[in-house]
Each structure stands twice: as structure tokens, then as C-alpha cells.
C-alpha positions as CSV (number, residue, x, y, z in Angstrom):
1,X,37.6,-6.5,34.4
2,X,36.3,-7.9,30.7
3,X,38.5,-9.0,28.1
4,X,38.9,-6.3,25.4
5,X,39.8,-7.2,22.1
6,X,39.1,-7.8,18.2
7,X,37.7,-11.3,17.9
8,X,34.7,-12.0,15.9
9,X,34.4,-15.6,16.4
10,X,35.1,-15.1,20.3
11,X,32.0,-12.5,20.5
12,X,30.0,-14.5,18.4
13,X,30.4,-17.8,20.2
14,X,29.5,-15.5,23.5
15,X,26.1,-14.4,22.2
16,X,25.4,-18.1,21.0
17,X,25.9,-18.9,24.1
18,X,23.2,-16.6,25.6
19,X,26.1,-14.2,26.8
20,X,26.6,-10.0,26.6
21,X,29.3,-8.9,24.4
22,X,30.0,-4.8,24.4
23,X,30.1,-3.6,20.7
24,X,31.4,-0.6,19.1
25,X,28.9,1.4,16.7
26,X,29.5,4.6,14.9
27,X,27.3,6.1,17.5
28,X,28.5,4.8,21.4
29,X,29.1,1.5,22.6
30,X,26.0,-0.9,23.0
31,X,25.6,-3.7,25.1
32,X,24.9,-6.6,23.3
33,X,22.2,-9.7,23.7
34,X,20.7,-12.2,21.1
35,X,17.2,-10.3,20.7
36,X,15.3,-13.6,19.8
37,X,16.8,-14.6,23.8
38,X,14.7,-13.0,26.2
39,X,16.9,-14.3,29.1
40,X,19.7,-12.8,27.5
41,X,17.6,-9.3,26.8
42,X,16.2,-9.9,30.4
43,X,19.9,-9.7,31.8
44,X,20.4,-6.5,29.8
45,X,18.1,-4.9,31.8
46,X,19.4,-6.3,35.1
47,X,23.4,-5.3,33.6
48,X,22.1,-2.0,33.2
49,X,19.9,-1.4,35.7
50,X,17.7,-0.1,33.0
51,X,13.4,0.1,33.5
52,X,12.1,-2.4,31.9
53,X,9.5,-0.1,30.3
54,X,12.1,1.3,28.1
55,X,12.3,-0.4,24.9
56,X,15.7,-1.5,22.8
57,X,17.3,-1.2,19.5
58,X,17.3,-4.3,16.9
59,X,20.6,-4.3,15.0
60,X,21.0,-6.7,12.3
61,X,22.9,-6.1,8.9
62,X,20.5,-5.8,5.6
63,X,17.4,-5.0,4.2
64,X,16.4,-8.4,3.7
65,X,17.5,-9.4,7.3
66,X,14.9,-6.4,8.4
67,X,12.0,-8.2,6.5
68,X,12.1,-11.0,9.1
69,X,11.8,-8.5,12.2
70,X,8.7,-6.3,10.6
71,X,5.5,-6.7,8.9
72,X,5.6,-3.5,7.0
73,X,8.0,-0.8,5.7
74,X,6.1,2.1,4.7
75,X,7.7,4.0,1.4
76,X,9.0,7.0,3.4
77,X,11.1,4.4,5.9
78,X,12.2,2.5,3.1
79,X,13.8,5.5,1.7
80,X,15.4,6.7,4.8
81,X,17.1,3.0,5.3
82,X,18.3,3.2,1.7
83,X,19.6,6.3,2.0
84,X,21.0,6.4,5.7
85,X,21.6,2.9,6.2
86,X,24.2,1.6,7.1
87,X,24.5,4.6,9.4
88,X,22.9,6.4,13.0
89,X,19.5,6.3,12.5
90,X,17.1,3.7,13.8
91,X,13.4,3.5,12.4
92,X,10.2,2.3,14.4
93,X,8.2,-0.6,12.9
94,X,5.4,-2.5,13.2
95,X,7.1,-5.9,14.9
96,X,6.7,-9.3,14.1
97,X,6.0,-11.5,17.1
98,X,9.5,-13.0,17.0
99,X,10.4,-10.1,18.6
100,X,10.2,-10.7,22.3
101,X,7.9,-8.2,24.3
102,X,10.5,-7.0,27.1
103,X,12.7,-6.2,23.4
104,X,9.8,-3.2,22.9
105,X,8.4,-3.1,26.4
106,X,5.3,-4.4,25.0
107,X,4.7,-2.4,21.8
108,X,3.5,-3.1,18.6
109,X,6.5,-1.6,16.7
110,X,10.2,-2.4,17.3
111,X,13.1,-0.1,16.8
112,X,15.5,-1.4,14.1
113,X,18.5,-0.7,12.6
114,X,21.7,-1.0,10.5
115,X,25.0,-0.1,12.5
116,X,28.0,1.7,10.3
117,X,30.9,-0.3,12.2
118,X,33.1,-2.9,10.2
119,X,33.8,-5.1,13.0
120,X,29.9,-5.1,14.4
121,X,28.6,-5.4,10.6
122,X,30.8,-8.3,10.2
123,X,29.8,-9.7,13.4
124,X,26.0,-9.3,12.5
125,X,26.6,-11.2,9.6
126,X,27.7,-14.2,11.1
127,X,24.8,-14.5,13.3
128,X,21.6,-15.5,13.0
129,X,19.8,-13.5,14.8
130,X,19.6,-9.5,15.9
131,X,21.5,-7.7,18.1
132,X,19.6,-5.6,21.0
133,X,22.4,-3.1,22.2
134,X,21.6,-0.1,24.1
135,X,24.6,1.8,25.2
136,X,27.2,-0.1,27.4
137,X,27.1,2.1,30.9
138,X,24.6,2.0,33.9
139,X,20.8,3.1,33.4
140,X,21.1,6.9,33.4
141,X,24.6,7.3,32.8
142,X,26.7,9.2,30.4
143,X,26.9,7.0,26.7
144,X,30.4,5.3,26.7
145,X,32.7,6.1,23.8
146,X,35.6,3.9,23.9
147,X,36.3,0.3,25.3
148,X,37.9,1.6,28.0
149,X,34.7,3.7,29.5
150,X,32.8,0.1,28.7
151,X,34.9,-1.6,31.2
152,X,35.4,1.1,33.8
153,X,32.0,0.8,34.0
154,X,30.6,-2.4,33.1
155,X,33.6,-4.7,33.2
156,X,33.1,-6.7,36.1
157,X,29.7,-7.9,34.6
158,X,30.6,-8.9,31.5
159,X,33.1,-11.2,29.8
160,X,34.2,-9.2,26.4
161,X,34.3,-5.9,24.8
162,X,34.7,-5.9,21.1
163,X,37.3,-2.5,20.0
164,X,36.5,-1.1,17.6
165,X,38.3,2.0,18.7
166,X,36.3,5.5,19.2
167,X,33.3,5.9,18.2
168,X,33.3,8.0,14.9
169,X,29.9,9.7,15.7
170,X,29.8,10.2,19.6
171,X,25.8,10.6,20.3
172,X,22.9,7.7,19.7
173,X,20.9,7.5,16.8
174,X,18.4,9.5,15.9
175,X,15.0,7.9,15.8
176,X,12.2,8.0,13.5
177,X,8.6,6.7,13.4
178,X,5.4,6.7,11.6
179,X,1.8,6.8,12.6
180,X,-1.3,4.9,10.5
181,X,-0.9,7.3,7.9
182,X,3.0,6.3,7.7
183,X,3.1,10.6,8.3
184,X,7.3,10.5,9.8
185,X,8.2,11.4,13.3
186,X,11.5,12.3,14.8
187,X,11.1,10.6,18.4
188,X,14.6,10.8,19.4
189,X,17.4,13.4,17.6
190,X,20.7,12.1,17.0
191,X,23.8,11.2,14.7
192,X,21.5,12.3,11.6
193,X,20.2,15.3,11.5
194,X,16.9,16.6,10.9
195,X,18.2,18.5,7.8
196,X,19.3,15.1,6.5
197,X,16.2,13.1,7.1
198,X,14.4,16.0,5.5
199,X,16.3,15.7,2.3
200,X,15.1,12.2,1.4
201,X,10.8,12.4,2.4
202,X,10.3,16.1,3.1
203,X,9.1,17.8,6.4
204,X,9.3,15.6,9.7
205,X,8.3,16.7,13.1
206,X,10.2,16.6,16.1
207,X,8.6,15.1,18.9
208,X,9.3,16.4,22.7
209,X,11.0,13.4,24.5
210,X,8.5,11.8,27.4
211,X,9.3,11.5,31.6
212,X,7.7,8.0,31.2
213,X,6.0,4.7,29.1
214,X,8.1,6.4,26.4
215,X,7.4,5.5,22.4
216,X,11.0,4.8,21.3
217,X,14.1,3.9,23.2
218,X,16.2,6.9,24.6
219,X,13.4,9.4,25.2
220,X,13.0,9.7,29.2
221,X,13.7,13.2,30.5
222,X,17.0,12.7,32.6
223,X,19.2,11.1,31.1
224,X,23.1,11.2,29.9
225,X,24.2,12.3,33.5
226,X,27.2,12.5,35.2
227,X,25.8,13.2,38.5
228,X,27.1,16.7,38.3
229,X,24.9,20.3,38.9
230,X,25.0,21.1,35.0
231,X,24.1,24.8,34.0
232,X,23.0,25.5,30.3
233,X,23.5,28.7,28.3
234,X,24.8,30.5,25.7
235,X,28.4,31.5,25.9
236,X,27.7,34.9,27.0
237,X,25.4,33.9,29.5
238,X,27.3,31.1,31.3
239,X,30.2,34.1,30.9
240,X,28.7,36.4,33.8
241,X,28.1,33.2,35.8
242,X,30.1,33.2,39.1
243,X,32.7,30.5,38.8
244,X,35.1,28.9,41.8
245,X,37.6,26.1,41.5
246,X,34.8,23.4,41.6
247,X,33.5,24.5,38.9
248,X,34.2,23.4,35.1
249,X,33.0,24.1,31.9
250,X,32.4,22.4,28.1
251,X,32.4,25.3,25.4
252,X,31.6,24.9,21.8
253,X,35.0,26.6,20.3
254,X,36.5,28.8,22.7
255,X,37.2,28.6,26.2
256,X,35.1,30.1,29.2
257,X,37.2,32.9,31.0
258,X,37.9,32.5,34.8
259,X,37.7,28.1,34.3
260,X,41.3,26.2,35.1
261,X,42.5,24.8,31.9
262,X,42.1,21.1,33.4
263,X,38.5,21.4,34.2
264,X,38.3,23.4,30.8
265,X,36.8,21.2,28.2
266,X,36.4,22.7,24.4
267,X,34.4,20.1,22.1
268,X,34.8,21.5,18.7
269,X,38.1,24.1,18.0
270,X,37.9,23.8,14.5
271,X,33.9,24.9,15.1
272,X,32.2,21.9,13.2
273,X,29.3,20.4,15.3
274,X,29.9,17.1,14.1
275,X,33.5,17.5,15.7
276,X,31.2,18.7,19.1
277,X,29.2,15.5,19.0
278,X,32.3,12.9,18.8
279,X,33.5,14.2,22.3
280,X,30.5,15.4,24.1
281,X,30.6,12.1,26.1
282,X,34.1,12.1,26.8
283,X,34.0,15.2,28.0
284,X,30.8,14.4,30.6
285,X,32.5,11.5,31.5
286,X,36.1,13.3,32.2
287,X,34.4,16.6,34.2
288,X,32.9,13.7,36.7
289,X,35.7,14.3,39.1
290,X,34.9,14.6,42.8
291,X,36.2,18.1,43.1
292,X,33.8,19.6,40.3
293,X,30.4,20.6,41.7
294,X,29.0,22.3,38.6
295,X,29.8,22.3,35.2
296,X,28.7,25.1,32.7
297,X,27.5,23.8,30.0
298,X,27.5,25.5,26.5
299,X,24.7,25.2,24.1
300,X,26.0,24.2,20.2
301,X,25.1,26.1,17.4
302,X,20.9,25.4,17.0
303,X,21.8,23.3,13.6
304,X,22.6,20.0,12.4
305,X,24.2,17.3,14.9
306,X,23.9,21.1,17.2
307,X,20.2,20.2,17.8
308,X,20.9,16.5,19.0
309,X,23.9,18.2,21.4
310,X,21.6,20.2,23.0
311,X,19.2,17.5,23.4
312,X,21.5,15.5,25.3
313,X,23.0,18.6,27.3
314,X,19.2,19.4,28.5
315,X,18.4,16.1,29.5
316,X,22.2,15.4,31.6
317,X,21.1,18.3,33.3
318,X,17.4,17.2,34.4
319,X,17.7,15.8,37.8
């Protein structure tokens, strides 16, 4: 298993080294590579068994540490990043060719940005050079949360995990691109919400996520699984539904009659969605029990952080 602890200097001398380092975000967990190294972004993919023609996430630390990954910022994605930034939102821009191509799968923009986490920030300041850190779990998998589902996971193939405790937010980044117009484009929903975005440059679209040769990291159709049958509906719906002892259930506030109360799972009691996004993972992860054969799944409230929930509920249950 990997060593889990707090040390800066110990992570950073890993990733000078040309090592992977597990990092905390606001969002999940990410696992970390020096994105100017392409063998170290080339064992990311072979860590996670991840395709290789799905691109990564640049993290880095400022505005002015951005202007040496891209070539342009239009005005509308300079606004978002001073607004939303630090924070969970990435943006998609044209690249500089310092970025390697297996970093964006060979596109012509790479997704960037600015983690809210103390001990990552800190850690991205002392380097010199990005951070590419999709979540810390295998290719498919549900998004890890904690150290702990890092290194049930991942922890015999890597050498540290960096705590930084739970994630605060609980579901990846939303991300955001623009077309030769610099017209905005919500490629992925996630940790901010449409409503948010929408407040700082006006109307956005929403674009459907893709089975394949997809635009922005995060967008293939199955995805977030825990291997289980999941049924999605609204609670009245999933209600009716004919229910055993291998079957469980997540619920937005209130629990689903006829379900034992250990393979019950509630994600937000106090009925907040962003409460519902901090454990949806946790709660995939701990209904992924060999005598559960189908979970019911509970659509959140179509608003907010809701719309990013259901995202991720629709695509767990893809198979």
C-alpha cells in the first residue's frame, strides 16, 4: 500500500523525479504527473488503465502560470477564471506546444485549471511545471473521495498519497469551452453549476457528453461505475419498484421504503444538493458489496450541483 501523508516537499521531490503522487482537490482525488513529462503522463494512462484518447486536466496555480500553457484567453474565459478560480471548473484552451500531445490526446486546446485545495495549491507553487491529475481510481471507476479510497484502489502502484482529508466538493469539475467565435460551451457539468457560470458571461449551452474521441476530459458515456445494475428514477418511481435483499438504494433526503437500513444510503438529509454531491461517490463506492445486485438510484432535484448528480448517476448506470 502507498504512504499517506501531508508532506509537500516529499510529493514534490516524487514528481521531480518523474513519479505519481495522489492529490486531494476540492473536487475528488487526482492522480498526479509532471505534464511537461510525457513518460510520467504516459504511466498515468498505464496506472489507470485509461484510453489514451481521453485527454487530461492541467493544474497549475495562477493566472500568470496559465499564460505559459495557452496562446489565447478569450474575454468570456478570462472572466470565468477570475471569478471561479481558484475553484471546480476547468476551461478548454487553445494549447501551446509545450503541452505534450498524449496530455490532450492530440488536440489543439488543453483543459486547464486552478484547484481550491491548500495543500495542492501550495504544492503547485513550488513546482515548476503543471500538474495532469485525473481522478485517482481505475479507468471507469467510481471518483475516489478520500485517501483511503486512493489506496484501496491504487496503492500498490503508487508511492504517496497527499491528505488532504475529504473532498469538500465530491464530483469533477465542470468544464467549459469555446468555439472560433469564443461562443461558451458546457462540455462536462460539474462542481459549478450552470446557474453560476451563467452569472458571469450570460447564456451557455450544455453539450451531450460523447461514447468516443471525446472534446474534453470526462465526457465518455459509461462512466463512474461500480459494476452494479443501477436503476434511475424519481422517488416515486423507484418506490413501486420490486425490491429483495440484494437490492440497495441512494435517495436524495428520505429513505426508500422496503430497503435494509445498511444498504440504505441517503446523500443529502438536510435537502441541499451540494450536501448530495459531497457523498455521491462514497456512497457508489460503499453499495459495491458483493451481496447488492441492483441499486436504485434517485434522481436530485433538476438544479444546481442536481444537474451534475444526475449526470454522473446516468452515466454509472450505462453499461
Amino acid at each position: 500500500m502507498a504512504e499517506i501523508g501531508k508532506d509537500i516537499d516529499h510529493a514534490k521531490s516524487l514528481l521531480q523525479s518523474g513519479a505519481l503522487v495522489a492529490i486531494p482537490t476540492e473536487t475528488v482525488y487526482g492522480l498526479a504527473g509532471n505534464a511537461f513529462n510525457p513518460n510520467a503522463v504516459a504511466h498515468i494512462f498505464e496506472v489507470k488503465q485509461r484510453p489514451a484518447f481521453d485527454p487530461l486536466i492541467a493544474h497549475t496555480h495562477s493566472l500568470e502560470a496559465l499564460s505559459g500553457l495557452v496562446t489565447e484567453i478569450p474575454d468570456a474565459a478570462h472572466k470565468l477564471a477570475e471569478t471561479c478560480w481558484p475553484g471546480p471548473l476547468t476551461l478548454l484552451l487553445p494549447r501551446k506546444s509545450i503541452i505534450p500531445d498524449l496530455v490532450t490526446s492530440g488536440l489543439d486546446t488543453v483543459a486547464v485549471r486552478i484547484p481550491k485545495q491548500a495543500l495542492t495549491l501550495e504544492l503547485l507553487r513550488q513546482i515548476e511545471f503543471p500538474l495532469v491529475a485525473p481522478s485517482a481510481n481505475p479507468f471507469g471507476y467510481v471518483s475516489p473521495t478520500t485517501a483511503m479510497h486512493v489506496n484501496d484502489q491504487l496503492g500498490s502502484k503508487i508511492d504517496y498519497i497527499l491528505d488532504g482529508g475529504a473532498c469538500q466538493i465530491g464530483i469533477e469539475s465542470t468544464i467549459v469551452g469555446f468555439n472560433e467565435a469564443h461562443q461558451p460551451t458546457i462540455y462536462r457539468l460539474g462542481g459549478t453549476s450552470k446557474e453560476s457560470i451563467e452569472k458571469v458571461i450570460g447564456p451557455v449551452n450544455v453539450n451531450d457528453h460523447s461514447s468516443s474521441n471525446p472534446k474534453a476530459p470526462g465526457m465518455l458515456a459509461s462512466h463512474y461505475s461500480p459494476g452494479k445494475k443501477i436503476i434511475l428514477g424519481s422517488f416515486d418511481e423507484l418506490n413501486v419498484y420490486s425490491k429483495d435483499r440484494t437490492t440497495a438504494a441512494i435517495t436524495f433526503n428520505q429513505p426508500l421504503p422496503g430497503i435494509a437500513n445498511e444498504h440504505s444510503i441517503i446523500l443529502a438529509p438536510d435537502g441541499e444538493v451540494t450536501t448530495a454531491a459531497q457523498h455521491l461517490f462514497a456512497a457508489l463506492r460503499q453499495l459495491d458489496q458483493p451481496d447488492i445486485e441492483v441499486i436504485l438510484a434517485e434522481q436530485a432535484p433538476n438544479h444546481g450541483l442536481g444537474l451534475a448528480i444526475n449526470d454522473r448517476l446516468k452515466r454509472a448506470a450505462v453499461k
